[in-house]
Structure formats: C-alpha cells, structure tokens
C-alpha positions as CSV (number, residue, x, y, z in Angstrom):
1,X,-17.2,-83.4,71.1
2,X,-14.5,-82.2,73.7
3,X,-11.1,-82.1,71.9
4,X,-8.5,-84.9,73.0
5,X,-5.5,-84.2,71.2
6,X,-3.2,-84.1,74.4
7,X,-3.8,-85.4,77.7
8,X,-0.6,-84.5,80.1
9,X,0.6,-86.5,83.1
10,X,1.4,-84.8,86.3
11,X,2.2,-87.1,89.5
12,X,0.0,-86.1,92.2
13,X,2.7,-86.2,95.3
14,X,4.6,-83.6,93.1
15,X,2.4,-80.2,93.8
16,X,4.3,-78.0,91.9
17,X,4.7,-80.4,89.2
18,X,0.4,-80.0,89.3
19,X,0.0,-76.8,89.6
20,X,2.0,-76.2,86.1
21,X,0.3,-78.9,84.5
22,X,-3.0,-77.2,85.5
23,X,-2.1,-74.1,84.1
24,X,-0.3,-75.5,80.4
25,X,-2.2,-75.4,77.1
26,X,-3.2,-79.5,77.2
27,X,-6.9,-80.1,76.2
28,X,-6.9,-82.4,79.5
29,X,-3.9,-83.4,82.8
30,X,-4.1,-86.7,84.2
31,X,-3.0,-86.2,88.0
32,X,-1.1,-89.5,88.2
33,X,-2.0,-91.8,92.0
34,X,-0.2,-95.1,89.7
35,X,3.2,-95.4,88.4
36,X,4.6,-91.7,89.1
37,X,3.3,-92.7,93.1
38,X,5.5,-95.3,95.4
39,X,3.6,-97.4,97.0
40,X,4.1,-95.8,100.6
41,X,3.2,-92.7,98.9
42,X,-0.4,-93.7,97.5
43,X,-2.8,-93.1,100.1
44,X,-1.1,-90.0,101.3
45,X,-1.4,-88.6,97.7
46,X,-5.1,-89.2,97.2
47,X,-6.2,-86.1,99.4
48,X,-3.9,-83.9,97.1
49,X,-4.9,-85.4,93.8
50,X,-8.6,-84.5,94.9
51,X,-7.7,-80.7,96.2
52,X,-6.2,-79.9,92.7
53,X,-9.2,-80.7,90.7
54,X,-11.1,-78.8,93.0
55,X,-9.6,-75.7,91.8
56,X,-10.8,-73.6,88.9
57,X,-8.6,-74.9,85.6
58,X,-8.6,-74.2,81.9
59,X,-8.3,-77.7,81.0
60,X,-10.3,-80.9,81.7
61,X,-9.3,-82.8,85.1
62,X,-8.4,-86.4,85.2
63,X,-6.9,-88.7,87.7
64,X,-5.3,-92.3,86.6
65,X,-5.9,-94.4,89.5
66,X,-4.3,-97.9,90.1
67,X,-5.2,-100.9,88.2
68,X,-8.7,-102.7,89.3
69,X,-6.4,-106.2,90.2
70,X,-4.8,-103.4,92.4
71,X,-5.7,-102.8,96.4
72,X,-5.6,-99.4,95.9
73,X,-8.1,-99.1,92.9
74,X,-11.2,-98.8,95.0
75,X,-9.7,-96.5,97.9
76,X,-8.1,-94.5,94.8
77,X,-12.0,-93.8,93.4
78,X,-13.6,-93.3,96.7
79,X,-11.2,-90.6,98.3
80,X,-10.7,-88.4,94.9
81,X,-13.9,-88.1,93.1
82,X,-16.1,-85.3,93.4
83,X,-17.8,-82.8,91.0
84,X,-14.8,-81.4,89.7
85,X,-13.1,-84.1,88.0
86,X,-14.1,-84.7,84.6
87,X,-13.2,-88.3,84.1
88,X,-10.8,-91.5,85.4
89,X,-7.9,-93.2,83.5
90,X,-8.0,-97.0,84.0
91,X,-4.7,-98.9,83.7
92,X,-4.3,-102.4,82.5
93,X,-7.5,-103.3,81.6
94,X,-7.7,-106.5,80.7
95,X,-11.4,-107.9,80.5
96,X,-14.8,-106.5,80.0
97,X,-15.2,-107.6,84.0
98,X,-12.6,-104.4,84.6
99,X,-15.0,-102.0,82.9
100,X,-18.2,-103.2,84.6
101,X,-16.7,-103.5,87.9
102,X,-15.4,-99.7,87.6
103,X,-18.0,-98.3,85.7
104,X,-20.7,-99.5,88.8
105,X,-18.4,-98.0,91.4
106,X,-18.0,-94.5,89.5
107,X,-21.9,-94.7,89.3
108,X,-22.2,-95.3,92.8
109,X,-19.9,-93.0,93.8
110,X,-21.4,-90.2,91.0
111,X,-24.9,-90.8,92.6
112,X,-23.4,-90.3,96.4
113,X,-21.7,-86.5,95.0
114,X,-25.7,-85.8,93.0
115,X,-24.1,-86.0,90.0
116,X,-25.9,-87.0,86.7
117,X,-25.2,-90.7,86.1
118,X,-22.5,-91.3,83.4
119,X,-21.0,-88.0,84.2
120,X,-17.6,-88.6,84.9
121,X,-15.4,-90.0,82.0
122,X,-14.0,-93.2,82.3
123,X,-10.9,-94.2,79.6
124,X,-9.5,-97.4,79.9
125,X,-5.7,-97.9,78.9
126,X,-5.0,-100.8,76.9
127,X,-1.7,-102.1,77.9
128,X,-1.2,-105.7,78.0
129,X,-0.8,-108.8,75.6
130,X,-4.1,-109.5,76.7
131,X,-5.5,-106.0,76.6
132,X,-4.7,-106.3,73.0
133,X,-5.7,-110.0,72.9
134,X,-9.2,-108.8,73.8
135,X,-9.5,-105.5,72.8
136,X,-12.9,-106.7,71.0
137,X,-14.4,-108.3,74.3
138,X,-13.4,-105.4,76.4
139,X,-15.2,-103.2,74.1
140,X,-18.5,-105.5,74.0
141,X,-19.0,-104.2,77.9
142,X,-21.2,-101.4,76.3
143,X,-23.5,-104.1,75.2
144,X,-23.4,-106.0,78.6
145,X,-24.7,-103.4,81.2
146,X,-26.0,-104.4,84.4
147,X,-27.7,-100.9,85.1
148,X,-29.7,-98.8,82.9
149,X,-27.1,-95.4,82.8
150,X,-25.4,-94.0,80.1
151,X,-22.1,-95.5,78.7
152,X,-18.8,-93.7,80.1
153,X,-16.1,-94.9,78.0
154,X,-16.3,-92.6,75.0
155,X,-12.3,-93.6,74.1
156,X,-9.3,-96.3,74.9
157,X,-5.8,-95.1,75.1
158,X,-2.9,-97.5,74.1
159,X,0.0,-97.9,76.6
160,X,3.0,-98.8,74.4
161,X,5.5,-99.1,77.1
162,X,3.9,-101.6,79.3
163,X,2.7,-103.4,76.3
164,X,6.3,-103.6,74.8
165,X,7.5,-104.9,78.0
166,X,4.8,-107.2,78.2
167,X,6.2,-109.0,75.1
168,X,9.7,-108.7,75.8
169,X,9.8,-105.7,72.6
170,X,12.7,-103.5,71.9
171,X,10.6,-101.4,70.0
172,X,13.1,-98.7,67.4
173,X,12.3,-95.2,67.2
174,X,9.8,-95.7,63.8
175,X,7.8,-98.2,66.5
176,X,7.4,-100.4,63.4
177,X,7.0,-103.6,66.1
178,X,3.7,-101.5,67.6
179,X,1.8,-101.4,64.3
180,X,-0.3,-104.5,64.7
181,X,-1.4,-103.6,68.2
182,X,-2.2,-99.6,67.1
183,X,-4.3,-100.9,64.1
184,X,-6.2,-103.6,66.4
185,X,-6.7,-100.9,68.8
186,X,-8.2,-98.5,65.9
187,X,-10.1,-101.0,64.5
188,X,-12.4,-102.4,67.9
189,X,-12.7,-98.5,68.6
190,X,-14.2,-98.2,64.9
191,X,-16.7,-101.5,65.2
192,X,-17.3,-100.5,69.3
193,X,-18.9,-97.2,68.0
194,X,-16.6,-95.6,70.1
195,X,-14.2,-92.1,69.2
196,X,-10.7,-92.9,67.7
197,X,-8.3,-94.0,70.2
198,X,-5.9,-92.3,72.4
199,X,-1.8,-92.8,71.6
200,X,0.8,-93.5,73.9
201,X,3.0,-91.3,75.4
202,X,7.0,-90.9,73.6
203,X,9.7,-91.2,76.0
204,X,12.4,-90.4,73.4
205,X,12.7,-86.2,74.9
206,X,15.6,-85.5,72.5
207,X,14.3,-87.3,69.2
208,X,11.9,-84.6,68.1
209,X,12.6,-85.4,64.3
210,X,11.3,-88.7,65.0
211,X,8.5,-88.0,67.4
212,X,7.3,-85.4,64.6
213,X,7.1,-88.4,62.1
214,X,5.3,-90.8,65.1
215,X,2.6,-88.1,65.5
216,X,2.2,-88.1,61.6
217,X,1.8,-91.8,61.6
218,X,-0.3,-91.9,64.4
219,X,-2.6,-89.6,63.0
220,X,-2.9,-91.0,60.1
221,X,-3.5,-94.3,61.5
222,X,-6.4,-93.6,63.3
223,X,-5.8,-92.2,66.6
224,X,-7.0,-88.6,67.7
225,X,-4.3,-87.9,70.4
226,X,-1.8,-88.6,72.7
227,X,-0.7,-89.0,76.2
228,X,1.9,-86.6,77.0
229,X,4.6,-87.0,79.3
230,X,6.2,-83.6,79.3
231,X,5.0,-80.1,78.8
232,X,7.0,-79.5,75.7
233,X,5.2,-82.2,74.0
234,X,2.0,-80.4,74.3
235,X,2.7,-77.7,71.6
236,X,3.6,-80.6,68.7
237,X,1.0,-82.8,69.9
238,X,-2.3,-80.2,69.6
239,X,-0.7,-78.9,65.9
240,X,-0.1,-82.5,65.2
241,X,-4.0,-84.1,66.2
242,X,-5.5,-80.2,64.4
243,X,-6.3,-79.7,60.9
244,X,-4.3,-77.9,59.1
245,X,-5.1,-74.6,57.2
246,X,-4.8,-76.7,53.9
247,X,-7.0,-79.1,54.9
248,X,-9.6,-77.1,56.4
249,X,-9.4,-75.4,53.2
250,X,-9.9,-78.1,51.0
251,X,-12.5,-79.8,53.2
252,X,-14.4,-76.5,53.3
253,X,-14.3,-76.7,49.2
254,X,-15.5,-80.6,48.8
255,X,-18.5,-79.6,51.4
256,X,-19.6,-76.3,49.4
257,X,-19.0,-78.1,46.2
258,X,-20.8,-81.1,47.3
259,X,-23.9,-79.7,49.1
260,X,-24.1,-77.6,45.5
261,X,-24.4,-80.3,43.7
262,X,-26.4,-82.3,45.6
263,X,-29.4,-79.5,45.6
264,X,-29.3,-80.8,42.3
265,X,-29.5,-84.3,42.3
266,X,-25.9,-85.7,42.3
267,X,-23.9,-87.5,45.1
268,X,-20.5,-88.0,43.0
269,X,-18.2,-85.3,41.9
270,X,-15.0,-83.8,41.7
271,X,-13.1,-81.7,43.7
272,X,-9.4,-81.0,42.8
273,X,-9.3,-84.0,40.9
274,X,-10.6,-86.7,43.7
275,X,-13.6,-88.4,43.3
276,X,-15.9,-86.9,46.3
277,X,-18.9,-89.1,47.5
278,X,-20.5,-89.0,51.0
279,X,-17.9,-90.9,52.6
280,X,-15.5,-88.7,51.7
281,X,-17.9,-85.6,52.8
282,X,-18.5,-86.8,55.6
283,X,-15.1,-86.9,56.4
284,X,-14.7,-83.3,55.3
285,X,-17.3,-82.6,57.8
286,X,-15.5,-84.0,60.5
287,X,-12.8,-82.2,59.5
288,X,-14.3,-78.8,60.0
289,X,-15.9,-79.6,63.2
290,X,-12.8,-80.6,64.5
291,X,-11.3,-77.1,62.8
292,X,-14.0,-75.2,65.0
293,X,-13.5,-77.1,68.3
294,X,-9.6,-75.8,68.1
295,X,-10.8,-72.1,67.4
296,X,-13.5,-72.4,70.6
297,X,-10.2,-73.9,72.4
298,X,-8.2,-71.0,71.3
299,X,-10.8,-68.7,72.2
C-alpha cells in the first residue's frame, strides 16, 4: 500500500509554487484547479495543472478539481487527465450520486488515454453537514456500481474548514468541536472496507505545539495522514503518520514472540506485560509493513 501520510496543496496558476511542491519530500501534491483558483482563472489553469504532472516527479501527482454541483467539474477532468496523474481529489461530496457520476467519467476518460480501468485514484473530501450526515451512504457506492471496473476510492479525506463553516463552528486550537465528525469519518471508512481516512489540513502556521498534539490525536484516532497546506508541515506530518523506532521495536517483538508460540499451539500470550492475541498481531503486522513502506520511501 502507497504511503499517505502527507498530501500537499499547490495552486496550479502559481508555477513556481508547483514546481517546489513537486520537488518536497510529500508522499503525494494535490495541484489545486478549486479554491486556491478564481473563477476567471479556472480554465486558463487546467492546461498548466496537466503540464506539471506530465513531468518526471518523486511523489505521487494529484489534482483537486471543482465540486461535481460545480460547471467546471467535468471540463476540470477532461482537460487534465492523462497517464501521469496518479489520482483526483473530489470536493464536497455529498451523495453516493457524486461518486458514481465521477467515477464513470474518470473511467471514460481512463479508457480514451488506454489506461487500465480503475487506474487513476479518486479521493473524495468529506466536507459538509451532509457529507458527514451521510458518510455511510456515500460509502455504500462501492456496492452500487453500474459498470463492472475496479473500485477507485481506496480513502476519504475530511475537510474541517468547510465543515466548520458549514455549521457556523468556532472550532479552538484542541478541535475538540471536530471529534464527532473525525470519529464518524473513521468509523464508515472501517465498516466501508476502505484505508483509514485522510485529516484535514491546520491553518494555525505559528501554533506548532498544538499542531504537534492535533497530529497525535489524529493518529491515534484513526486517520493515516493529512492534507498539508505548507511545506513545512510535511516534515511533522510524515514523522507524525510513521512508526516510531519504539514501536517498530515492540511490534517486531509481539510478532516473533507470537508466531513462536503459535508453532506450538497457542494464540494468547504475553509480551511486556500486554495480553497479545491476533488482533493485537495483526496490528503489529500492520505496523511493520507500514515501518517498511517509510524505509522503501527513504530509499
């Protein structure tokens, strides 16, 4: 699995602004045709957007188009894929009907550039009161396909901002009004079958104590990354979403002392005073995969 720990906005009428972004240590850049982009300045940017993800790149290439109510969506889609870019970010989506609607588009448009159906990403970005509302319905469009290719939403990202808006929030610095629209988030990715969810992006540039303590949370909540709005968020972001040595450690010990003892017969132990059974190996598991996938990024 590709790692996801930060995925970096760039605006896509700002070259230089892309051409850094392009060249930083994010795991993904999101070249940005929505709310970086005035209006009068949409179409004119899609030819740009698509020319940077045609060149070669470390990172993955994604472009956030305009929301599907939006009449820019479908022009958005049309004028910037191609091969190169690795996946779309869907504001605002509100409905199962968003998904579908997209997800046929990007598979008519994938079989148009002879690419491999289901090969371009697509990650919706839940954002509304009624995103939220529905997060369980929007999720049930895997289930509801009206072709026969693979399923392209491997993840959901939550857009705090809009969301807080949305409800008239004044959200504090601990985001403690958030915490019921994160954990229903979490949750319908969990029961959708679906990777853990995508955080949203921390305006607050001079609080790093308390953006250190958000990534924590977040983490620990249930999400596996986070959108990033400046480059030196990428740094605390990938350390933040990685395992640390300690827990590599430790999950390395629970799997050695597990698969040991389960060449003889037993599937509960302990290791360093925890009760270890295969949930918790499992999770060990995960943990060293993802420990690996950081190395190969390194690499």
């Amino acid at each position: 699995m590709a790692l996801c720990r930060s995925f970096l906005f760039a605006p896509g009428n700002v070259a230089r602004r892309v051409e850094k972004a392009l060249g930083l240590d994010a795991d993904a850049v999101i070249i940005d045709l929505e709310d970086s982009v005035a209006v009068s300045d949409k179409p004119a940017t899609r030819p740009l957007a698509a020319e940077a993800l045609r060149r070669p790149r470390a990172c993955r290439g994604y472009l956030r188009v305009n929301a599907a109510s939006t009449p820019f969506c479908f022009r958005d889609l049309e004028e910037t894929l191609h091969p190169n870019v690795d996946g779309v970010i869907l504001p605002k989506v509100e409905s199962a009907a968003d998904l579908h609607a997209i997800d046929w588009l990007i598979a008519n448009l994938e079989r148009e550039h002879g690419l491999d159906q289901g090969s371009i990403d697509l990650m919706p970005i839940i954002e509304t009161a009624i995103g939220v509302q529905r997060i369980d319905r929007i999720l049930q469009a895997r289930s509801l396909r009206t072709y026969s290719g693979p399923w392209r939403v491997k993840r959901v990202a939550f857009g705090a901002a809009d969301y807080a808006h949305d409800l008239g929030l004044e959200p504090t610095l601990d985001e403690t009004e958030l915490a019921d629209a994160r954990a229903r988030i979490v949750l319908a990715s969990s029961a959708a079958g679906i990777e853990k969810p995508v955080d949203s992006p921390w305006f607050h540039l001079r609080e790093a104590e308390a953006f250190r303590r958000a990534l924590e949370r977040s983490r620990r909540t249930g999400f596996q990354g986070r959108l990033c709005i400046h480059p030196d968020q990428i740094g605390p972001v990938n350390a933040a979403y990685a395992p640390s040595a300690d827990e590599v450690a430790r999950a390395e010990r629970i799997v050695t002392a597990f698969e040991a003892a389960e060449a003889k017969g037993a599937a509960a132990i302990q290791v360093d005073g925890q009760m270890v059974d295969y949930p918790v190996v499992h999770r060990a598991r995960a943990v060293l995969a993802a420990a690996r996938e950081v190395a190969a990024r390194r690499g």
